[in-house]
C-alpha positions in Angstrom: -92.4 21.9 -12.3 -93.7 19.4 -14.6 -92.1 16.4 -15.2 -91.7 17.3 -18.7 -90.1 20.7 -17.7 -88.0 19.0 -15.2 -86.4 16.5 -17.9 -86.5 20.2 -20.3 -84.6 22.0 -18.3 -82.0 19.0 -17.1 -81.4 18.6 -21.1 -80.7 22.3 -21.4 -78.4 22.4 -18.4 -75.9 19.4 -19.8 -76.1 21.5 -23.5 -75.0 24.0 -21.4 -72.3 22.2 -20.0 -71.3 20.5 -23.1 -71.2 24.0 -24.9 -69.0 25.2 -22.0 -66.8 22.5 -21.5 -66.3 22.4 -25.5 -65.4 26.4 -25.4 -62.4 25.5 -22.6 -60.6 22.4 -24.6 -60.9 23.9 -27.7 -59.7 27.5 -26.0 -56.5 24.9 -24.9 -56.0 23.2 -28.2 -55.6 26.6 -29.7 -53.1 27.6 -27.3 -51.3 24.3 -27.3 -48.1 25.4 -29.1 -48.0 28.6 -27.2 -48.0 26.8 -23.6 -45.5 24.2 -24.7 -43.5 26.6 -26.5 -43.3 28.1 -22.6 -42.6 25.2 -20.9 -39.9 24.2 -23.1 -38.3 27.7 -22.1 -38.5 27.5 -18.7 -37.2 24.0 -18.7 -34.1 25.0 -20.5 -33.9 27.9 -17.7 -34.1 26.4 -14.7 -33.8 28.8 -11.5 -33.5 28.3 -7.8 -36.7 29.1 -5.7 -37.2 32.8 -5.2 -34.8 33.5 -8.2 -37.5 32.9 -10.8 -37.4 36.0 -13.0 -37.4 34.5 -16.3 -40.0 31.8 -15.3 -42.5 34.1 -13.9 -42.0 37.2 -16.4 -43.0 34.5 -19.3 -45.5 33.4 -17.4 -47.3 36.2 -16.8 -46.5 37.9 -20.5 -48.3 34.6 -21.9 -51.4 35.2 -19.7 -51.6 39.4 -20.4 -51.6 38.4 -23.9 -54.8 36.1 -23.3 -56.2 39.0 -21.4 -55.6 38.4 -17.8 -55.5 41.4 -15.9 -51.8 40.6 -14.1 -50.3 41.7 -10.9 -46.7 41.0 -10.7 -44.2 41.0 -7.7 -47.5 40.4 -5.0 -47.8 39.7 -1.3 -43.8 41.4 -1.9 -42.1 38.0 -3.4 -40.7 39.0 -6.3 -41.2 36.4 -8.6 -44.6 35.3 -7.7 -47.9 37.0 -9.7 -51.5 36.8 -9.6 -53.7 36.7 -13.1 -57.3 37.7 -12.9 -60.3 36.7 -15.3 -63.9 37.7 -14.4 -67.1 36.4 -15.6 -70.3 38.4 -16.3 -70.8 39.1 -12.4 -70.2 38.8 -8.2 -69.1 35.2 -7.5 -66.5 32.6 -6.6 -62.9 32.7 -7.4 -61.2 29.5 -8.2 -57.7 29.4 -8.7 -54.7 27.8 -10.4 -51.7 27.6 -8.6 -48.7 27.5 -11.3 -45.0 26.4 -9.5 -41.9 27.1 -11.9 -38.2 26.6 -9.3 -36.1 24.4 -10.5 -33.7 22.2 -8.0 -30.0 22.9 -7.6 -27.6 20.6 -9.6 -30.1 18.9 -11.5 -33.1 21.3 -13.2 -36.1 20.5 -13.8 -36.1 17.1 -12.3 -39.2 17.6 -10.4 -41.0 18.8 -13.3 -42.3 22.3 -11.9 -42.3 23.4 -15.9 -45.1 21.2 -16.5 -46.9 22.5 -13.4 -46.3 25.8 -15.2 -48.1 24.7 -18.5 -51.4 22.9 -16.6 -52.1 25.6 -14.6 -51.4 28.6 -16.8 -53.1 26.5 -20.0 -56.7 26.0 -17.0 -56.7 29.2 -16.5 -57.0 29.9 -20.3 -59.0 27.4 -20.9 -61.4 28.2 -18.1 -61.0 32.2 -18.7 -63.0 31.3 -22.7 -65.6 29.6 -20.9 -66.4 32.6 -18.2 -69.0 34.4 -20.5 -71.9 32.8 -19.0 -70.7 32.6 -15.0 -70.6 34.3 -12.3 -66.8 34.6 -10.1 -64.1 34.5 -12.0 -60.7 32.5 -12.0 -57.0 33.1 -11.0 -53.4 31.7 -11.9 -51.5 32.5 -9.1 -47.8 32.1 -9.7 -46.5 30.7 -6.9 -43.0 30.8 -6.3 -40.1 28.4 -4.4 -41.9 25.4 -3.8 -38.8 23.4 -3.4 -37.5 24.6 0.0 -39.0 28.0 0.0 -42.5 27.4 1.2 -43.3 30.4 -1.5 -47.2 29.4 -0.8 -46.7 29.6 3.0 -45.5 33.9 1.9 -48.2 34.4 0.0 -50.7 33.3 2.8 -49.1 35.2 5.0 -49.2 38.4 3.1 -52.8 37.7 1.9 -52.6 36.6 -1.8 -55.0 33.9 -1.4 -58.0 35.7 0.4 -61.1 35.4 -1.5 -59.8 32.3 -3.7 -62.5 29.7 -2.7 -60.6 26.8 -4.0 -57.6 26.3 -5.1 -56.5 23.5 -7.8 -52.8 22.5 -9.0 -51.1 19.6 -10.7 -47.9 17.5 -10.3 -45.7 15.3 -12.5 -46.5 12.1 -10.8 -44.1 9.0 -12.8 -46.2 6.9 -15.1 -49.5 6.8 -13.6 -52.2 9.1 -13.9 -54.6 8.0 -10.7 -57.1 10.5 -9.4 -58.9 8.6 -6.4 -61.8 9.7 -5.0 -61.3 7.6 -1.2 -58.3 8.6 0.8 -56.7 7.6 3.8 -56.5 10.2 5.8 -54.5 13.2 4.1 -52.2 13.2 1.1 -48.6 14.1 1.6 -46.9 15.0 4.8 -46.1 17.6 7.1 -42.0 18.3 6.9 -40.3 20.8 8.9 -36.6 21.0 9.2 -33.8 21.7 11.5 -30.0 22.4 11.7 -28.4 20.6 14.5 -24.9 22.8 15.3 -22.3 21.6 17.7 -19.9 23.7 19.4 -17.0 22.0 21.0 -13.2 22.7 21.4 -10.2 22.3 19.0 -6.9 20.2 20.0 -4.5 18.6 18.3 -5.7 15.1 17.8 -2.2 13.4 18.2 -0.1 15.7 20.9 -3.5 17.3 23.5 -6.4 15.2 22.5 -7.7 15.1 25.9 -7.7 18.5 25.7 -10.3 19.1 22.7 -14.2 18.4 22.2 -15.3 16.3 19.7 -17.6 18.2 17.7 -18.0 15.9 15.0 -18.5 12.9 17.8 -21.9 14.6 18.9 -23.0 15.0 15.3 -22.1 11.1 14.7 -24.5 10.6 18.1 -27.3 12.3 16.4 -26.6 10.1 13.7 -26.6 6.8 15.6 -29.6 7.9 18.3 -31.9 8.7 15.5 -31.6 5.7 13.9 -32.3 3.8 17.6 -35.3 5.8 17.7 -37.0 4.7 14.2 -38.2 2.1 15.6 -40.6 3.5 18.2 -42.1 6.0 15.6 -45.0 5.6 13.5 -44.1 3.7 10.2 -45.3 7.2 8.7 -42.1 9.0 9.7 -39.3 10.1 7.6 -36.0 11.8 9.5 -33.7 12.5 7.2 -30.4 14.5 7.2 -26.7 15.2 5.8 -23.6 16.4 7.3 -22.8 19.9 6.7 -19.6 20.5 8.6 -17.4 18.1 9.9 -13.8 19.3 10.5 -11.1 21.1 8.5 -8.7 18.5 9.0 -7.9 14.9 10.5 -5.2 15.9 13.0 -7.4 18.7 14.7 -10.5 18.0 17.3 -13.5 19.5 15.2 -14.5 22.0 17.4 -17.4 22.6 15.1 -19.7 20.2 13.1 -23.9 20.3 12.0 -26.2 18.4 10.4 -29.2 19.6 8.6 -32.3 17.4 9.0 -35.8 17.3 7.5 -38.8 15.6 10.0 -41.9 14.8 8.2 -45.2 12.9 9.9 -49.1 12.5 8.1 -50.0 14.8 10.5 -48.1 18.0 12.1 -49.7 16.9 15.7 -47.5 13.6 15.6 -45.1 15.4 13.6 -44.6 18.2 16.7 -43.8 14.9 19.1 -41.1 13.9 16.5 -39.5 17.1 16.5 -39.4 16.8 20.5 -37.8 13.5 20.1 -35.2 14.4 17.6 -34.7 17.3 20.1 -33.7 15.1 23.2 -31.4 12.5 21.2 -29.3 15.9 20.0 -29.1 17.0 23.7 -28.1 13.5 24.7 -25.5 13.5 22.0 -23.9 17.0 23.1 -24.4 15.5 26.6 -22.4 12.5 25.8 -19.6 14.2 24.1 -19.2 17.5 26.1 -20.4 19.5 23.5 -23.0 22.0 23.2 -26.4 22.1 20.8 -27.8 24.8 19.2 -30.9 23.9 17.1 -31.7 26.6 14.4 -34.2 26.4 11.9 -33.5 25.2 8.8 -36.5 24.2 6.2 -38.6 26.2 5.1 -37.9 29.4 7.0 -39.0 31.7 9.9 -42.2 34.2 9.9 -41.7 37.7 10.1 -43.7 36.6 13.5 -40.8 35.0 14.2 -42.7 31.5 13.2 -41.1 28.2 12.4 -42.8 27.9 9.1 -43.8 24.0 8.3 -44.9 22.5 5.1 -48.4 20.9 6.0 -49.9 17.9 5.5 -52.6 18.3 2.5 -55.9 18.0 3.3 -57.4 15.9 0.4 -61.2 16.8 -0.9 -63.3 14.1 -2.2 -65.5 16.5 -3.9 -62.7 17.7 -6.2 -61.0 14.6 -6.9 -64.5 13.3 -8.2 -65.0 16.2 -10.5 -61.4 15.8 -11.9 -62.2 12.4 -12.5 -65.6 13.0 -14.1 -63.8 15.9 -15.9 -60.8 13.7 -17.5 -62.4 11.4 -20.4 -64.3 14.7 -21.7 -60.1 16.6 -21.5 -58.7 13.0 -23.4 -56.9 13.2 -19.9 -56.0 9.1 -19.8 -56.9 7.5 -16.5 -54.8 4.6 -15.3 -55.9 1.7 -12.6 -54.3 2.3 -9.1 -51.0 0.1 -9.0 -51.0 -2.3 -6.6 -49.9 -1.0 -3.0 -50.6 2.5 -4.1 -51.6 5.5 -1.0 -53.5 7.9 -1.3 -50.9 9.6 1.6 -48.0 9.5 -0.1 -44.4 10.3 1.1 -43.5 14.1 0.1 -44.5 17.2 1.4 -44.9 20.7 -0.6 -46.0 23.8 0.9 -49.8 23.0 -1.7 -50.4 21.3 1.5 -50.6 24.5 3.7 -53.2 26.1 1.1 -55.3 22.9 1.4 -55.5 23.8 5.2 -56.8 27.0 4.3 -59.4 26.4 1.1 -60.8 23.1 -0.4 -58.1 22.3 -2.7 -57.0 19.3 -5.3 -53.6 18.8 -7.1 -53.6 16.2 -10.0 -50.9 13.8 -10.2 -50.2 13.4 -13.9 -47.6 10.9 -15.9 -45.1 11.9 -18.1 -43.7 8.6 -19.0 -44.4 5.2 -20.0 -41.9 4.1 -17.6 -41.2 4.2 -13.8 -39.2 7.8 -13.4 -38.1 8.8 -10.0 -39.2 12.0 -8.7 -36.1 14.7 -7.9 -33.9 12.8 -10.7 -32.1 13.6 -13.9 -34.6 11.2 -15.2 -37.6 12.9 -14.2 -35.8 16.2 -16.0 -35.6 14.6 -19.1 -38.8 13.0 -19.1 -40.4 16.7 -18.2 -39.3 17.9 -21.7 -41.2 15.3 -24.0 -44.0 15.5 -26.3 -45.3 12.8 -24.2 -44.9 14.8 -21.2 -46.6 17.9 -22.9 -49.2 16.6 -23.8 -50.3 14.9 -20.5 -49.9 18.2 -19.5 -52.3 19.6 -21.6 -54.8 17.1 -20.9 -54.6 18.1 -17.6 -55.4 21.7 -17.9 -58.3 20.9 -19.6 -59.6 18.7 -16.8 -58.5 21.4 -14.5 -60.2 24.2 -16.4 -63.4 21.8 -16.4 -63.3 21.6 -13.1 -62.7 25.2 -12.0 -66.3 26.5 -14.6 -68.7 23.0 -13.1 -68.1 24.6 -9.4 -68.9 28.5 -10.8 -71.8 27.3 -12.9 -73.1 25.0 -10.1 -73.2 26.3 -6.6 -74.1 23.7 -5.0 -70.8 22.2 -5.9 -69.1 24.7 -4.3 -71.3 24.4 -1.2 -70.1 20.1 -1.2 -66.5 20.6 -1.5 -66.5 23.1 1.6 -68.6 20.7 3.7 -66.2 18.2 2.3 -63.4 20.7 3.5 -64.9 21.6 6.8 -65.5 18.2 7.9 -62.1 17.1 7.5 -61.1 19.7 9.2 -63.0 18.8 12.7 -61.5 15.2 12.3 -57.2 16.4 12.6 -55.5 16.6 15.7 -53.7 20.3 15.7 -51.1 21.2 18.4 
């Protein structure tokens, strides 16, 4: 190919792109009202993870009417759905991952409405743009992300197979950062445990040398935990309430637990944690006379009879650079890392077991001017704003963006994958 050609057909290929990337913002523009009108409604509905009717039946009404073809109630959970558009022929399926549970007591303080929006609004976006691809795209609907590892069911029962990557979003304060370095993963692996302790009842004042102390090897746990922080990696977070504690002052509790979430960068150290934690409960039931029983707690056990464990994400360079390529041409506003800002961060979600299975990328978004913190009745009200919405929508345009440059370029595809793979040969797995 000639020169000339060569510069001919690299001019044709960005009208193409700028045609196709025009087709997605203005397909979100036009459905702005619509996806806010949504995410105001299930903001003012909030529901517990796995009780999601109303979220997901809007959800998945909004994308019928935009013509996805919709499964509802799949891999068997049901309030999660899947959302189908196809392009003009065989290909690639990239896929949206929409979250909609709310948290008890407080709503919508982690935002998951706004997740709802992004991804549903990318997948509409990108859906108007599919004329001219091959693949196609998905918004999977994706159920009890607080506490129910909803994602981790879905694996399981084989919702995901044949998604090649798999993109999200998440409220993320007032800073919208997309880096393109990382240090080792994003988030952490968290699995968590109910420490039980069976002793024996006395009266505390007239036979207390005849009772247990129940409530003393809980208090242990407590106190040996906190002696052991400071031989773990400075990545570590153990952290746990009191459940049961007594009935009543003058009786030996001869029955007290504490539930405890564990959480490490990566589930290899994590695993020596949990080993750890194990030994200072036996020492504590040692101690007091009483006896242990560990059960798990958080997120919940396989039908295999599995532990299930929110991983660690697996961040993709690839991805993150598209994103941020993607943003000015969404008016998705970039802000400059704050100072002493990780690219690992401190929470977990159960996004971080698909990114162990298929290159993957969630966008941290703002919704505020202002510092908000995450989990907070702040953070619900912020979630609601025009501000809020619209951040939101900016995002689903970037994400749409994102999802058509890897079907129309696969060679893209083929990047994030080696990006994927070779992170993959650098973890440590149990």
């Amino acid at each position: 190919m000639s020169a000339v050609s060569a510069a001919a057909a690299g001019t044709a290929a960005a009208h193409t792109k700028d045609a196709r990337d025009a087709r997605i913002v203005a397909a979100v523009d036009t459905a702005r009202d619509e996806l806010i009108a949504v995410s105001r409604d299930i903001h003012a509905h909030p529901e517990l993870n796995y009780e999601e009717r109303h979220a997901s039946a809007v959800l998945a009404d909004l994308l019928e009417r935009h013509g996805f073809a919709v499964e509802r109630a799949v891999g068997g959970v049901e309030t999660a759905f899947r959302a189908t558009a196809r392009g003009r022929g065989p290909g690639p399926t990239v896929a949206f991952l929409a979250e909609y549970d709310a948290l008890p007591d407080i709503g919508h303080g982690c935002g998951h409405n706004l997740i709802a929006l992004s991804n549903a609004g990318a997948g509409i976006g990108a859906k108007a743009a599919l004329d001219d691809l091959d693949g196609g795209v998905q918004v999977i609907g994706t159920p009890a992300e607080e506490g129910g590892g909803g994602k981790i069911r879905l694996l399981e029962a084989g919702v995901f197979e044949g998604v090649g990557v798999a993109l999200s979003s998440h409220p993320a304060s007032h800073h919208t950062v997309i880096p393109t370095e990382f240090e080792g993963g994003w988030g952490l692996a968290m699995i968590g445990f109910r420490y039980a302790f069976h002793g024996q009842a006395a009266h505390a004042a007239v036979a207390p040398h005849e009772g247990v102390n129940a409530l003393n090897a809980v208090l242990r746990l407590f106190s040996g935990i906190d002696a052991l922080r400071q031989h773990l990696r400075d990545d570590v977070r153990i952290h746990g309430v009191i459940t049961d504690g007594g009935k009543a002052p003058n009786v030996v509790p001869d029955f007290a637990a504490a539930n405890f979430m564990l959480r490490s960068r990566d589930r290899a150290y994590l695993a020596d944690v949990v080993e750890k934690v194990r030994r200072v409960g036996e020492g504590a039931a040692l101690e007091t006379g009483a006896r242990l029983e560990v059960l798990p707690y958080y997120p919940f056990v396989t039908p295999k009879g599995t532990h299930a464990m929110y991983e660690n994400g697996r961040p993709n360079a690839v991805l993150a650079r598209l994103a941020a390529a993607a943003a000015p041409i969404a008016r998705l506003r970039l802000d400059p890392p704050p100072a002493g800002h990780r690219t690992s961060g401190g929470a977990s979600s159960d996004f971080g077991n698909v990114s162990q299975v298929v290159p993957a990328f969630a966008l941290g978004f703002a919704v505020s001017a202002t510092p908000v913190p995450g989990h907070s009745p702040a953070m619900r009200e912020a979630a609601a704003t025009d501000l809020a919405h619209e951040r939101a929508l900016a995002v689903a345009r970037t994400l749409g963006i994102v999802a058509t440059d890897l079907l129309a370029t696969p060679a893209l595809l083929d990047e994030a994958r080696a990006d994927f793979s070779a992170r993959a040969a650098q973890e440590v797995r149990p």
